[in-house]
N, C-alpha and C positions, 0 to 999 in steps of 0.2 A: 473628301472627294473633290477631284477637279472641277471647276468650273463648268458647266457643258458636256459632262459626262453622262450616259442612258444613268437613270435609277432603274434597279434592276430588284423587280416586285419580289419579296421574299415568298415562297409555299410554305405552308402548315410542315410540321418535320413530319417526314414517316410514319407509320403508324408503329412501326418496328422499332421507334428512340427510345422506348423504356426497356427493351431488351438488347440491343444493342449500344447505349448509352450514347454519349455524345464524339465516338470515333467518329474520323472522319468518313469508313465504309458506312454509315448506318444512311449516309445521306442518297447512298446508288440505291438504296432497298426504298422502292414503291409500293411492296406488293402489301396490302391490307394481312393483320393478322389475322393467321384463319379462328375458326367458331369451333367448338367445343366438337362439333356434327363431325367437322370436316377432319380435324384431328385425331378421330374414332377410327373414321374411315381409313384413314390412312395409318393408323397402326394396325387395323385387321388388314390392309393391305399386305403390311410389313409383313404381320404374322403368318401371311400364306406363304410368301414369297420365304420366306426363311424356317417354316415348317418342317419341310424334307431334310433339310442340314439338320437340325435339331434333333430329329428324330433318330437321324441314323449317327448322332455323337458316338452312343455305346458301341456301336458296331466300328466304329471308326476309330475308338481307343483302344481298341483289342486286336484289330485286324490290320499292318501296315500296309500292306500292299492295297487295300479296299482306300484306307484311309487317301493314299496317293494316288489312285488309279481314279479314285469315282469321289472321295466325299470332296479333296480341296477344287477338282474343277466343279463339283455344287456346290461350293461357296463362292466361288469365284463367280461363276452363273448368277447364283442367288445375289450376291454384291453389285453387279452391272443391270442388273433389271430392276431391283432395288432403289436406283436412280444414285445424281450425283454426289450427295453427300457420301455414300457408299461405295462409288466407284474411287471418290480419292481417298477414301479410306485404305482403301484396296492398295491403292499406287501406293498409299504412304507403306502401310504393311511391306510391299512385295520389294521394299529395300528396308528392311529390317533383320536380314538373318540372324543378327543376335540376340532378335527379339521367336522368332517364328521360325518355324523348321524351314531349310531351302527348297523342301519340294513345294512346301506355302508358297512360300516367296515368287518359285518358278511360275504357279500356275498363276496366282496374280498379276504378276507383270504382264500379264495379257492383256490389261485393264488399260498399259498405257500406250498400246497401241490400237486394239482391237475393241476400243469403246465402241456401244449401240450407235450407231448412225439414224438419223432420221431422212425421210423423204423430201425431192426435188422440189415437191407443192412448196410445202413450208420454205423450204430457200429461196426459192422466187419469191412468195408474197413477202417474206421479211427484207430481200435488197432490193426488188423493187419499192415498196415502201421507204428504204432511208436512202437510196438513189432518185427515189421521183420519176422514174420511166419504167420502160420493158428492158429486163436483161437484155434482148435484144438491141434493142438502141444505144442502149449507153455501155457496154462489152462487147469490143470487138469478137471477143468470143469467152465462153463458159461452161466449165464442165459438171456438167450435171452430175456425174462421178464423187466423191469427195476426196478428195488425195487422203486424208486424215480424218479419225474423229476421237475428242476427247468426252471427257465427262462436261463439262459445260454447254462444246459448241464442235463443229466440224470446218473443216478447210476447201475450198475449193477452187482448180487451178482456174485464172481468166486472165483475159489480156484487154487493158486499157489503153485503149491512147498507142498502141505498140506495146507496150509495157507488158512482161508478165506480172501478174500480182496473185495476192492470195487474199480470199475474200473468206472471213470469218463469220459462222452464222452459229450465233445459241441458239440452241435445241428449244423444242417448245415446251413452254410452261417451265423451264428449268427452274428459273426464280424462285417461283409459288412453290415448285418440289422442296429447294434450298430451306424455305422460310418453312414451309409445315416441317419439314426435317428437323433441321435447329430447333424447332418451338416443342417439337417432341423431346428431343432427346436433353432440353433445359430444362 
Protein backbone atom coordinates (compact mmCIF):
# COMPACT_ATOMS: atom_id res chain seq x y z
CA UNK A 1 0.00 0.00 0.00
CA UNK A 2 1.08 3.58 -0.77
CA UNK A 3 2.23 5.60 1.68
CA UNK A 4 -0.78 7.94 2.88
CA UNK A 5 -3.35 5.82 1.56
CA UNK A 6 -7.10 5.44 3.66
CA UNK A 7 -6.81 1.81 5.43
CA UNK A 8 -9.92 0.59 4.48
CA UNK A 9 -11.58 -1.47 7.59
CA UNK A 10 -12.35 -4.97 6.21
CA UNK A 11 -16.33 -6.44 7.29
CA UNK A 12 -16.97 -10.00 8.53
CA UNK A 13 -17.68 -11.90 5.06
CA UNK A 14 -21.40 -12.46 4.52
CA UNK A 15 -23.17 -14.81 6.16
CA UNK A 16 -23.99 -16.39 2.70
CA UNK A 17 -19.62 -17.24 2.16
CA UNK A 18 -20.16 -20.80 3.08
CA UNK A 19 -22.80 -21.19 0.27
CA UNK A 20 -21.63 -19.16 -2.03
CA UNK A 21 -17.97 -19.80 -1.50
CA UNK A 22 -15.24 -17.34 -2.11
CA UNK A 23 -16.75 -15.75 -5.70
CA UNK A 24 -16.36 -12.59 -6.11
CA UNK A 25 -20.66 -12.21 -6.11
CA UNK A 26 -20.76 -13.78 -2.54
CA UNK A 27 -19.34 -10.41 -1.36
CA UNK A 28 -22.80 -8.10 -2.75
CA UNK A 29 -25.03 -10.70 -0.59
CA UNK A 30 -25.58 -9.05 2.91
CA UNK A 31 -28.59 -10.53 3.53
CA UNK A 32 -28.36 -12.97 6.92
CA UNK A 33 -29.22 -16.74 6.07
CA UNK A 34 -32.55 -17.18 6.68
CA UNK A 35 -33.87 -19.79 9.84
CA UNK A 36 -35.27 -23.03 9.36
CA UNK A 37 -39.06 -20.94 10.44
CA UNK A 38 -38.45 -18.83 7.59
CA UNK A 39 -37.56 -21.27 4.89
CA UNK A 40 -40.89 -23.39 5.77
CA UNK A 41 -42.67 -20.47 5.32
CA UNK A 42 -41.60 -19.86 2.17
CA UNK A 43 -41.74 -23.13 0.60
CA UNK A 44 -45.51 -23.38 1.76
CA UNK A 45 -45.45 -20.17 0.11
CA UNK A 46 -44.10 -21.84 -3.05
CA UNK A 47 -46.49 -24.61 -2.52
CA UNK A 48 -49.72 -22.52 -2.83
CA UNK A 49 -48.53 -20.38 -5.52
CA UNK A 50 -47.60 -23.34 -7.69
CA UNK A 51 -50.53 -25.57 -6.48
CA UNK A 52 -53.11 -24.80 -9.27
CA UNK A 53 -50.27 -25.69 -12.11
CA UNK A 54 -49.71 -28.89 -10.44
CA UNK A 55 -53.00 -29.99 -10.03
CA UNK A 56 -54.26 -29.46 -13.32
CA UNK A 57 -50.71 -31.29 -15.04
CA UNK A 58 -53.22 -34.24 -15.83
CA UNK A 59 -55.62 -32.28 -17.47
CA UNK A 60 -53.01 -30.31 -19.30
CA UNK A 61 -51.34 -33.56 -20.80
CA UNK A 62 -54.36 -34.74 -22.32
CA UNK A 63 -55.99 -31.59 -23.38
CA UNK A 64 -53.94 -29.23 -26.02
CA UNK A 65 -55.91 -26.59 -26.35
CA UNK A 66 -56.47 -26.31 -22.28
CA UNK A 67 -52.85 -26.98 -21.91
CA UNK A 68 -52.15 -23.59 -24.28
CA UNK A 69 -55.10 -21.65 -23.61
CA UNK A 70 -55.15 -21.74 -19.59
CA UNK A 71 -52.34 -23.98 -17.94
CA UNK A 72 -48.91 -22.22 -19.60
CA UNK A 73 -50.27 -18.68 -18.80
CA UNK A 74 -50.75 -20.33 -15.03
CA UNK A 75 -47.42 -21.19 -14.99
CA UNK A 76 -46.34 -18.21 -16.35
CA UNK A 77 -48.57 -16.35 -13.55
CA UNK A 78 -47.50 -18.77 -11.06
CA UNK A 79 -43.59 -18.01 -12.05
CA UNK A 80 -43.89 -14.12 -11.74
CA UNK A 81 -45.59 -13.96 -8.50
CA UNK A 82 -43.45 -16.64 -7.38
CA UNK A 83 -40.78 -13.89 -7.32
CA UNK A 84 -37.30 -13.38 -8.89
CA UNK A 85 -35.58 -16.48 -9.00
CA UNK A 86 -38.56 -17.66 -10.90
CA UNK A 87 -39.25 -14.93 -13.08
CA UNK A 88 -35.50 -15.63 -14.79
CA UNK A 89 -36.29 -18.89 -14.74
CA UNK A 90 -39.13 -18.09 -16.97
CA UNK A 91 -36.89 -15.67 -19.21
CA UNK A 92 -34.39 -18.34 -19.39
CA UNK A 93 -37.14 -21.15 -20.39
CA UNK A 94 -39.04 -18.74 -22.94
CA UNK A 95 -35.80 -18.87 -25.18
CA UNK A 96 -35.45 -22.40 -25.18
CA UNK A 97 -37.70 -23.82 -27.87
CA UNK A 98 -35.72 -26.83 -28.23
CA UNK A 99 -36.06 -27.31 -24.90
CA UNK A 100 -40.08 -26.44 -24.34
CA UNK A 101 -42.87 -26.39 -26.68
CA UNK A 102 -43.18 -22.70 -28.44
CA UNK A 103 -46.47 -22.06 -27.05
CA UNK A 104 -44.29 -22.37 -23.53
CA UNK A 105 -41.96 -20.24 -24.84
CA UNK A 106 -44.63 -17.66 -26.11
CA UNK A 107 -46.41 -17.29 -22.91
CA UNK A 108 -43.15 -16.84 -20.85
CA UNK A 109 -41.70 -14.29 -22.64
CA UNK A 110 -44.04 -12.19 -21.06
CA UNK A 111 -41.84 -12.41 -18.16
CA UNK A 112 -39.39 -10.24 -20.06
CA UNK A 113 -41.31 -7.57 -20.46
CA UNK A 114 -44.27 -7.62 -18.39
CA UNK A 115 -42.52 -8.30 -14.99
CA UNK A 116 -44.52 -7.35 -11.47
CA UNK A 117 -43.91 -3.79 -10.86
CA UNK A 118 -43.90 -2.35 -7.45
CA UNK A 119 -45.24 0.96 -6.17
CA UNK A 120 -44.11 4.77 -6.33
CA UNK A 121 -43.67 4.74 -2.21
CA UNK A 122 -40.86 2.23 -2.30
CA UNK A 123 -39.06 4.24 -5.34
CA UNK A 124 -39.14 7.41 -3.60
CA UNK A 125 -37.79 6.09 -0.26
CA UNK A 126 -35.09 4.06 -1.92
CA UNK A 127 -33.69 7.15 -4.35
CA UNK A 128 -34.24 9.46 -2.01
CA UNK A 129 -32.27 7.66 0.33
CA UNK A 130 -29.10 6.99 -2.18
CA UNK A 131 -29.67 10.62 -3.54
CA UNK A 132 -29.88 12.36 -0.04
CA UNK A 133 -32.80 14.68 -0.87
CA UNK A 134 -36.52 14.86 -2.28
CA UNK A 135 -37.00 13.49 -5.73
CA UNK A 136 -38.08 16.81 -6.09
CA UNK A 137 -35.04 18.55 -5.59
CA UNK A 138 -32.50 16.86 -6.93
CA UNK A 139 -34.74 15.60 -10.52
CA UNK A 140 -35.62 17.98 -12.64
CA UNK A 141 -38.41 15.78 -13.04
CA UNK A 142 -39.69 12.02 -12.49
CA UNK A 143 -42.01 9.58 -13.53
CA UNK A 144 -43.72 7.96 -11.19
CA UNK A 145 -44.78 5.59 -14.12
CA UNK A 146 -42.04 2.87 -14.76
CA UNK A 147 -41.18 2.81 -18.35
CA UNK A 148 -39.98 -0.89 -17.54
CA UNK A 149 -39.98 -3.58 -15.13
CA UNK A 150 -37.72 -6.56 -14.67
CA UNK A 151 -37.56 -9.43 -12.19
CA UNK A 152 -34.93 -7.60 -9.94
CA UNK A 153 -35.64 -4.00 -10.31
CA UNK A 154 -37.96 -1.42 -12.58
CA UNK A 155 -36.85 1.74 -14.78
CA UNK A 156 -37.87 5.13 -14.47
CA UNK A 157 -37.76 7.89 -16.89
CA UNK A 158 -36.11 11.46 -15.02
CA UNK A 159 -34.21 14.27 -16.03
CA UNK A 160 -31.19 15.57 -14.29
CA UNK A 161 -29.31 18.34 -14.63
CA UNK A 162 -31.20 18.53 -18.43
CA UNK A 163 -30.18 15.21 -18.83
CA UNK A 164 -32.71 12.39 -19.56
CA UNK A 165 -31.68 9.52 -17.50
CA UNK A 166 -32.96 6.31 -16.35
CA UNK A 167 -33.20 5.62 -12.67
CA UNK A 168 -32.96 1.95 -11.56
CA UNK A 169 -34.72 0.86 -8.53
CA UNK A 170 -34.77 -3.08 -6.91
CA UNK A 171 -37.81 -4.23 -6.02
CA UNK A 172 -38.34 -4.63 -2.31
CA UNK A 173 -36.82 -7.42 -0.39
CA UNK A 174 -35.78 -8.79 -3.75
CA UNK A 175 -32.36 -9.91 -2.16
CA UNK A 176 -33.76 -11.82 1.01
CA UNK A 177 -36.43 -13.53 -1.87
CA UNK A 178 -33.00 -14.28 -3.95
CA UNK A 179 -31.25 -15.72 -0.82
CA UNK A 180 -34.40 -17.82 0.71
CA UNK A 181 -34.73 -19.04 -3.03
CA UNK A 182 -31.23 -20.32 -3.51
CA UNK A 183 -31.06 -21.60 0.09
CA UNK A 184 -34.16 -23.66 -0.91
CA UNK A 185 -33.53 -25.01 -3.88
CA UNK A 186 -29.62 -25.97 -2.57
Amino acid sequence: ARQGALRVQRRPPPPLRSILGHRAEAVLVDEPAPGRVQLILRAVTLLLIFAPAVMLVPLALVWGAFRRRVWYPLVTSALATAGTAFIKWGQWASCRPDMFAESLCASLSRLHSQAPTHGFAHTRAEVEAAVGAPISRYFDSFDETPVASGSIAQIHAAVLNGTAVAVKVRHPRVVRRIVHDFTLMR
